[in-house]
C-alpha positions in Angstrom: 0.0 0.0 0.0 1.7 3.4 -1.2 0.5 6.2 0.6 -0.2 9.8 -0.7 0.8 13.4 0.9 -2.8 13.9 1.4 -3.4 11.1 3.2 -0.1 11.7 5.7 -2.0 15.0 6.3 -5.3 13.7 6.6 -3.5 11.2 9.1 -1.7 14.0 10.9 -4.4 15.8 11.2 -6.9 13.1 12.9 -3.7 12.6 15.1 -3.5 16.0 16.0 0.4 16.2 14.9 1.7 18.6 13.4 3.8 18.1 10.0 6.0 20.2 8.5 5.3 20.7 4.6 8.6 19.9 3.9 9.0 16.7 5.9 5.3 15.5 4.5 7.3 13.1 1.3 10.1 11.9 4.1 6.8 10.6 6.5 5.2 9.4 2.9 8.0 7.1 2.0 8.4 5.8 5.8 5.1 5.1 6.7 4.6 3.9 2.8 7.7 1.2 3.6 6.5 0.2 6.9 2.8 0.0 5.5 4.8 -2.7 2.9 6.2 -4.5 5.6 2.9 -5.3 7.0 1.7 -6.7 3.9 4.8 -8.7 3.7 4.2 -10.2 7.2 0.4 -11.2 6.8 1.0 -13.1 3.6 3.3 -15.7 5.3 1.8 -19.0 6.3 1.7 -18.7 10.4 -0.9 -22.0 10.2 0.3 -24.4 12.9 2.9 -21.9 14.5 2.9 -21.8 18.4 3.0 -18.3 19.8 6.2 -17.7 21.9 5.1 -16.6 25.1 8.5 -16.0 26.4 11.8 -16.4 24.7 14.0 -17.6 27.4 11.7 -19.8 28.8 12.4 -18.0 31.8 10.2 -18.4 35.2 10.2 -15.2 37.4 11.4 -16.5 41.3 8.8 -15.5 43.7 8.9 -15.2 48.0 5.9 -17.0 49.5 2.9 -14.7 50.1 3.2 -14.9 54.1 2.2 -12.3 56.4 5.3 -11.2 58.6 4.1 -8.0 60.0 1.0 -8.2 62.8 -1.9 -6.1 62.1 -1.1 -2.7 63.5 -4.2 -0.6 62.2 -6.1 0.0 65.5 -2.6 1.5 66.5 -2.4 3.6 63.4 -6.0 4.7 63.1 -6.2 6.0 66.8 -3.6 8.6 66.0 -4.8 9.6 62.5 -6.9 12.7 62.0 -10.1 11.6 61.2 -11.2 7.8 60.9 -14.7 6.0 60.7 -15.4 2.2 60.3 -12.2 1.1 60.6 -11.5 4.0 57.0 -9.4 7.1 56.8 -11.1 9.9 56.1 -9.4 12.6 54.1 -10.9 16.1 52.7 -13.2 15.8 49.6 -10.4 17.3 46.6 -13.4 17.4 43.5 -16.2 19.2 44.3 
């Protein structure tokens, strides 16, 4: 698919960039070539093909989800400001 300068503009403009006019052929023949590449790409035969979820077959190492601080909120809440049902309370900030 060969783009046109109009359509870079028209694309530019529903992007709200701003092109120079100069610089409109150099974004015509880069988004034309990338444009390409995509058609290249969906005509190969990806039937069968297992998506690659991670290339190193790598695990990520994780702790064990333990609790290993006691519950300290009665503590916390009796010197906060303003608290009610066990919630802080803070100053509405949107009216």
């Amino acid at each position: 698919m060969t783009l046109k300068s109009d359509d870079v503009r028209s694309i530019a403009h529903l992007a709200r960039l701003h092109i120079e006019e100069d610089a409109v052929d150099h974004y015509v023949d880069d988004l034309s070539s990338i444009l390409a590449l995509v058609e290249q790409m969906n005509q190969v035969d990806s039937q069968g093909v297992e998506p690659l979820s991670n290339p190193l077959d790598a695990t990520q190492r994780l702790r064990d989800d333990n609790v290993t601080e006691v519950n300290q909120r009665d503590k916390f809440q009796q010197i906060a400001p303003d608290v009610a049902e066990g919630l802080y309370r803070v100053p509405r900030v949107i009216e």
